[in-house]
C-alpha positions in Angstrom: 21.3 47.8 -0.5 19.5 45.6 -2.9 15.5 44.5 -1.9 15.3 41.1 0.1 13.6 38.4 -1.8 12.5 35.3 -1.2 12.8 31.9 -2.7 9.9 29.9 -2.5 10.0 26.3 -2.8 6.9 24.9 -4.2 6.4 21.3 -3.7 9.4 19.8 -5.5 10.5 23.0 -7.1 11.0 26.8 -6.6 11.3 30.1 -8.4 15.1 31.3 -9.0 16.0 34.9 -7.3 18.9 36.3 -6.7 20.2 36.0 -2.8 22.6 38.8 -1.6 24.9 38.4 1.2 28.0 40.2 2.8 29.1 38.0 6.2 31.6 35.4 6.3 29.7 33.7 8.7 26.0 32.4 8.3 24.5 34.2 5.7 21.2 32.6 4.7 18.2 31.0 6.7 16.4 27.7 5.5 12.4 27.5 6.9 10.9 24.0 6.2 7.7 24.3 6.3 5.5 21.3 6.7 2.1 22.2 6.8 1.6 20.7 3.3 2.1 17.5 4.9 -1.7 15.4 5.3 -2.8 15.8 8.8 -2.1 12.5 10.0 1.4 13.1 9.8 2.0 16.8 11.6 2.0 14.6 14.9 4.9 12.5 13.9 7.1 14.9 11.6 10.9 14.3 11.9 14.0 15.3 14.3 16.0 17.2 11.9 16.9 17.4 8.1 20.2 17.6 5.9 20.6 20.9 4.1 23.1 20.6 0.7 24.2 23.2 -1.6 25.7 22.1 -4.6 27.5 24.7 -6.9 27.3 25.1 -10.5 30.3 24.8 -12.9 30.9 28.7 -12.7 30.9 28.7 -8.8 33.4 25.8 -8.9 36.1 27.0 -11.1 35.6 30.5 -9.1 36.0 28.7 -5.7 38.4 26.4 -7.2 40.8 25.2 -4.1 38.3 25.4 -1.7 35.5 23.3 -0.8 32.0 24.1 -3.4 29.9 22.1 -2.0 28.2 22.2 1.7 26.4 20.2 3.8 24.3 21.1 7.3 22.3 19.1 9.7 19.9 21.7 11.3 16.4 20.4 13.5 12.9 20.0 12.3 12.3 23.6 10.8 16.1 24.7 9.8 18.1 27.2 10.6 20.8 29.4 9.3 23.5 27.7 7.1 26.8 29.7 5.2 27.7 29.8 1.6 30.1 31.6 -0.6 29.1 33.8 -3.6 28.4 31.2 -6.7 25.3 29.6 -8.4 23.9 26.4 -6.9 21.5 23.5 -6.3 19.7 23.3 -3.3 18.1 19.6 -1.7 17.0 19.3 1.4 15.6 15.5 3.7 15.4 14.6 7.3 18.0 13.3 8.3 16.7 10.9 11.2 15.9 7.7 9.1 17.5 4.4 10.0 16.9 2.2 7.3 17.4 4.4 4.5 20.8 4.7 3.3 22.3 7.1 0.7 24.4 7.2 -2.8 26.0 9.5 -5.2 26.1 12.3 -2.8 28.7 14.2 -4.6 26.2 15.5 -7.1 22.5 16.4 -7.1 21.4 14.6 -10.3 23.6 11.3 -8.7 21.6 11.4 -5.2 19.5 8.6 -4.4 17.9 6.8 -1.3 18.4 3.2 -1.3 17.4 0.3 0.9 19.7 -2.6 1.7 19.4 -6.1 1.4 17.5 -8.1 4.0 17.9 -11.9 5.3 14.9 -14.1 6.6 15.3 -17.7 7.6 13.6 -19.6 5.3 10.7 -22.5 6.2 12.1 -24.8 3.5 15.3 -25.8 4.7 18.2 -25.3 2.1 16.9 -22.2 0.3 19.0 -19.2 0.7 17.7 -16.8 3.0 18.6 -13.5 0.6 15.6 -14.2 -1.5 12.1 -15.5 -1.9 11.7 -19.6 -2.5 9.5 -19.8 -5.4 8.3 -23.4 -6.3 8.1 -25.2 -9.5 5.0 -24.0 -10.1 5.5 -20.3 -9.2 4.9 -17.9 -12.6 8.1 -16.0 -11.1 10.3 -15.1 -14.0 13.8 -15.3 -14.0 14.0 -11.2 -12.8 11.7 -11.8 -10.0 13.2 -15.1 -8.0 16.4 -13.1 -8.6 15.4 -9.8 -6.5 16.6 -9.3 -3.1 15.0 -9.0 -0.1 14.4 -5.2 1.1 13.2 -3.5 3.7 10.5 -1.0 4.4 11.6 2.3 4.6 11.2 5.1 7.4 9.1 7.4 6.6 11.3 10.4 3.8 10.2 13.7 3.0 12.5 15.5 0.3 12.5 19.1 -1.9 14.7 21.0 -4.2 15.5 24.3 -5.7 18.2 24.3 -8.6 20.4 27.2 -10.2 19.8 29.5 -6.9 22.3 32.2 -7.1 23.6 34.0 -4.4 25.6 37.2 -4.6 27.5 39.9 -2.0 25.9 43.3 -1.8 26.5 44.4 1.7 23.5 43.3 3.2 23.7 42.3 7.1 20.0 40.8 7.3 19.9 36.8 5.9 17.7 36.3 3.7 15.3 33.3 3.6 14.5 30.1 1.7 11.2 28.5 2.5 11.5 24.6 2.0 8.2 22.5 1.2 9.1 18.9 1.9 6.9 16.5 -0.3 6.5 13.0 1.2 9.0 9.8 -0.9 6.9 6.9 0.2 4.1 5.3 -0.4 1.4 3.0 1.6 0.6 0.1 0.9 -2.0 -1.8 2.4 -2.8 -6.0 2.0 -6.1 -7.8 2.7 -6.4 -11.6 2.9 -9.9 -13.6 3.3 -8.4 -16.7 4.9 -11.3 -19.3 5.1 -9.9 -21.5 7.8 -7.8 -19.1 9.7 -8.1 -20.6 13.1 -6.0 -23.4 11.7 -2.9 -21.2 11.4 -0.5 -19.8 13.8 1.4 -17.0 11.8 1.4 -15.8 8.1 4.2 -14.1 6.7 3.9 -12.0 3.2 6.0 -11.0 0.5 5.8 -8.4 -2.4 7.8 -8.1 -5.2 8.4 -5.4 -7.7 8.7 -2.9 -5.4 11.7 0.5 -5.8 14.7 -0.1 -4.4 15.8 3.6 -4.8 14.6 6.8 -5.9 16.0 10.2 -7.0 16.5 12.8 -3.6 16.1 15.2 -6.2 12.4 14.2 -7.8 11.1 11.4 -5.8 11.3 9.2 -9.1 11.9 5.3 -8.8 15.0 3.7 -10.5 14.6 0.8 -12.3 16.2 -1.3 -9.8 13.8 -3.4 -7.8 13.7 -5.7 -4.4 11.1 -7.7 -2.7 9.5 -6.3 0.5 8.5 -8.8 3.0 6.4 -8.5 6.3 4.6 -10.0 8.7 0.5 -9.9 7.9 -1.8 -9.1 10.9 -4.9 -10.9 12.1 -7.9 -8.8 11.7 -10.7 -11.5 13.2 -11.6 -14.7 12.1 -11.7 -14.6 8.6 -8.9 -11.5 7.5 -5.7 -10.5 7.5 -4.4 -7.2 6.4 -1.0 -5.2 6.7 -0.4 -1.6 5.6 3.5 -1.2 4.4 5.3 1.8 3.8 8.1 1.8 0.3 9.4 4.1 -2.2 6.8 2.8 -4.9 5.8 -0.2 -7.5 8.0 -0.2 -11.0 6.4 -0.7 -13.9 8.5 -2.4 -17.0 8.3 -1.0 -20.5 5.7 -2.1 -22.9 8.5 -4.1 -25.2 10.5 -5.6 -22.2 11.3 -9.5 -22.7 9.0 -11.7 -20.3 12.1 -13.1 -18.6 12.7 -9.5 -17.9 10.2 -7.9 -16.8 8.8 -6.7 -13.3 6.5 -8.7 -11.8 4.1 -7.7 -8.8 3.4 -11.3 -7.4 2.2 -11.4 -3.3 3.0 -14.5 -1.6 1.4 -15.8 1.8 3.4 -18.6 4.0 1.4 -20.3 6.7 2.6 -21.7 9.4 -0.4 -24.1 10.6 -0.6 -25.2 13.9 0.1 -28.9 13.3 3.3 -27.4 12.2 3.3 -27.8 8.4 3.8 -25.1 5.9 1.2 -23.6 3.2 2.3 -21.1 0.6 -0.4 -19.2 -1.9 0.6 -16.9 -4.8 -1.0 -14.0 -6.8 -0.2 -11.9 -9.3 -2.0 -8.2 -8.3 -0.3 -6.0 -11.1 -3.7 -5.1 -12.9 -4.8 -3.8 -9.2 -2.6 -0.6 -9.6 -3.0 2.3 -11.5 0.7 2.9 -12.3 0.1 6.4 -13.7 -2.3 7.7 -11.0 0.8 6.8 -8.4 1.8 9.9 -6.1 3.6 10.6 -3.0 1.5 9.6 0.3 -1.7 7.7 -2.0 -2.8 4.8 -0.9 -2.1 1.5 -2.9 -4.9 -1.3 -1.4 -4.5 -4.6 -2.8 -6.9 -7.5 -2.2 -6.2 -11.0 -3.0 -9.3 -13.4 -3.3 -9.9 -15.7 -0.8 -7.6 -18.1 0.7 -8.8 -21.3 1.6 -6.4 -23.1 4.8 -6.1 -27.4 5.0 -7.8 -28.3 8.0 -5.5 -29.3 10.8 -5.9 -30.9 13.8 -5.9 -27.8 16.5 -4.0 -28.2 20.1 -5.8 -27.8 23.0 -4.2 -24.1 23.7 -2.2 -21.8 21.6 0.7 -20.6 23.0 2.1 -18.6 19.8 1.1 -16.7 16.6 -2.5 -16.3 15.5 -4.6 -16.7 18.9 -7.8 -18.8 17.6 -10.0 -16.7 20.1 -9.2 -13.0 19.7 -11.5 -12.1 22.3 -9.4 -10.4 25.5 -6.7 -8.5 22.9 -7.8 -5.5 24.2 -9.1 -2.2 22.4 -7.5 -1.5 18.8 -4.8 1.1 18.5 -3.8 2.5 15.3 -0.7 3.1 13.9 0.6 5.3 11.4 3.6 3.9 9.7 
């Protein structure tokens, strides 16, 4: 009888030990433990996860003929799962997201999250509805009017363990592997002074430069970008703010071509109540601190002050922005 040992996984990694087994049935236990999660997020944490083992190149030419790889859907804090004998990569993610689709599956290096594409009907008739009008005057580069529209994703916790090796010695207790899922998202959150704001009867916002994808294995961003768009909330009188949820903000390399490279521009649309459209750019790149970026910060971004054409106001409101906000009734916060 060999000693049970543990694998820990810490954060995004974990310590290699050797795992002994001797049933044909379920043969090891998987713990996620989430109590490294902020505390904001215990109350909310998800219905299940996906459990993969991929084997190394030894464990497949020893299994060769029979399936390598596995795969289990087990609730919120795992459960017991079955392998054969053979060296492999562990990655574990809840599995309850909606918007979040998956890739390269067949390999844990090849793994990503992804987001689709998005539509939105446009206010300018004529412009596709797959990405962002930018006007004449826009600074949007070539890269950035050609991005598509994404959406925001659910919120993705992910870990991993590679080279975990697991061996038959006769033992008829499981051992265990303790999981530490580490948040994939970020928040980002988007104040507007609007000088004028009673004037208006909805804003919508857009973001660009934003991750498309990311690694399941690390968390890290590809290079492949989208534009997130949203709806902005009315604060009082005079703001606006939002708070967003995405994988993270790309930065280009240092020699990338202009045309090329990743911009972060915001864009407001206003719908004003006489029924003509306003639209206001900004470019908020030097707000971020790219290399102080990590899973569940918070990104605020403040655009200076936006100053609305006066319109002629109706004598009620019967949509969007309500020019009295007196009667809404006490604030509830939301955690996205």
């Amino acid at each position: 009888m060999s000693i049970l040992t543990t694998c820990l996984i810490l954060l995004s990694g974990c310590e290699r030990n050797e795992l002994c087994y001797d049933h044909p049935h379920e043969n090891l236990h998987v713990t996620v433990v989430w109590d490294s999660l902020p505390a904001e997020l215990q109350s909310s944490l998800p219905e299940g996860v996906r459990i993969s083992m991929y084997a190394g190149k030894q464990a497949r030419q020893e299994q060769s003929g029979a399936s390598s790889d596995y795969t289990y859907y087990r609730d919120t804090y795992g459960g017991d799962i079955m392998v054969q004998d053979g060296t492999y990569d562990f990655l574990l993610f809840n599995s309850d997201t909606e918007m979040i689709q998956l890739r390269g599956m067949d390999h844990l290096n090849t793994a990503e999250a992804y987001l689709g594409a998005r539509t939105r009907i446009p206010y300018t008739k004529g412009i596709s509805n797959k990405n962002i009008y930018y006007s004449d005057r826009s600074c949007a580069n070539l890269r950035t009017r050609s991005e598509i529209l994404i959406a925001e994703p659910d919120r993705f916790f992910a870990t991993y363990c590679s080279l975990e090796t697991v061996q038959t010695y006769g033992k008829t207790i499981s051992d265990t592997i303790y999981a530490y899922p580490r948040s994939r998202v970020l928040r980002v959150t988007l104040k507007v002074k609007v000088k004028g704001l009673k004037g208006a009867s909805s804003c919508r916002a857009s973001l660009s430069g934003v991750a498309q994808s990311i690694s399941l294995a690390t968390g890290e961003c590809t290079s492949e970008t989208g534009t997130a768009i949203f709806d902005m909330d009315k604060t009082d009188d005079s703001f606006l703010s939002k708070a967003i949820n995405v994988f993270g903000l790309v930065c280009s390399p240092d020699d990338t071509p202009e045309e090329e490279r990743i911009q972060h521009l915001v864009q407001l649309e206003f719908v004003m109540r006489d029924n003509s459209v306003v639209d206001y750019e900004f470019e908020i790149s030097d707000q971020i601190d790219f290399d102080a970026i990590e899973p569940e910060i918070v990104i605020p971004i403040v655009v200076e002050e936006v100053e609305l054409p006066d319109v002629e106001l109706p004598g009620k409101s019967d949509s969007g922005f309500d020019a009295d906000i007196n009667g809404w009734g006490e604030e509830t916060e939301i955690i996205l």
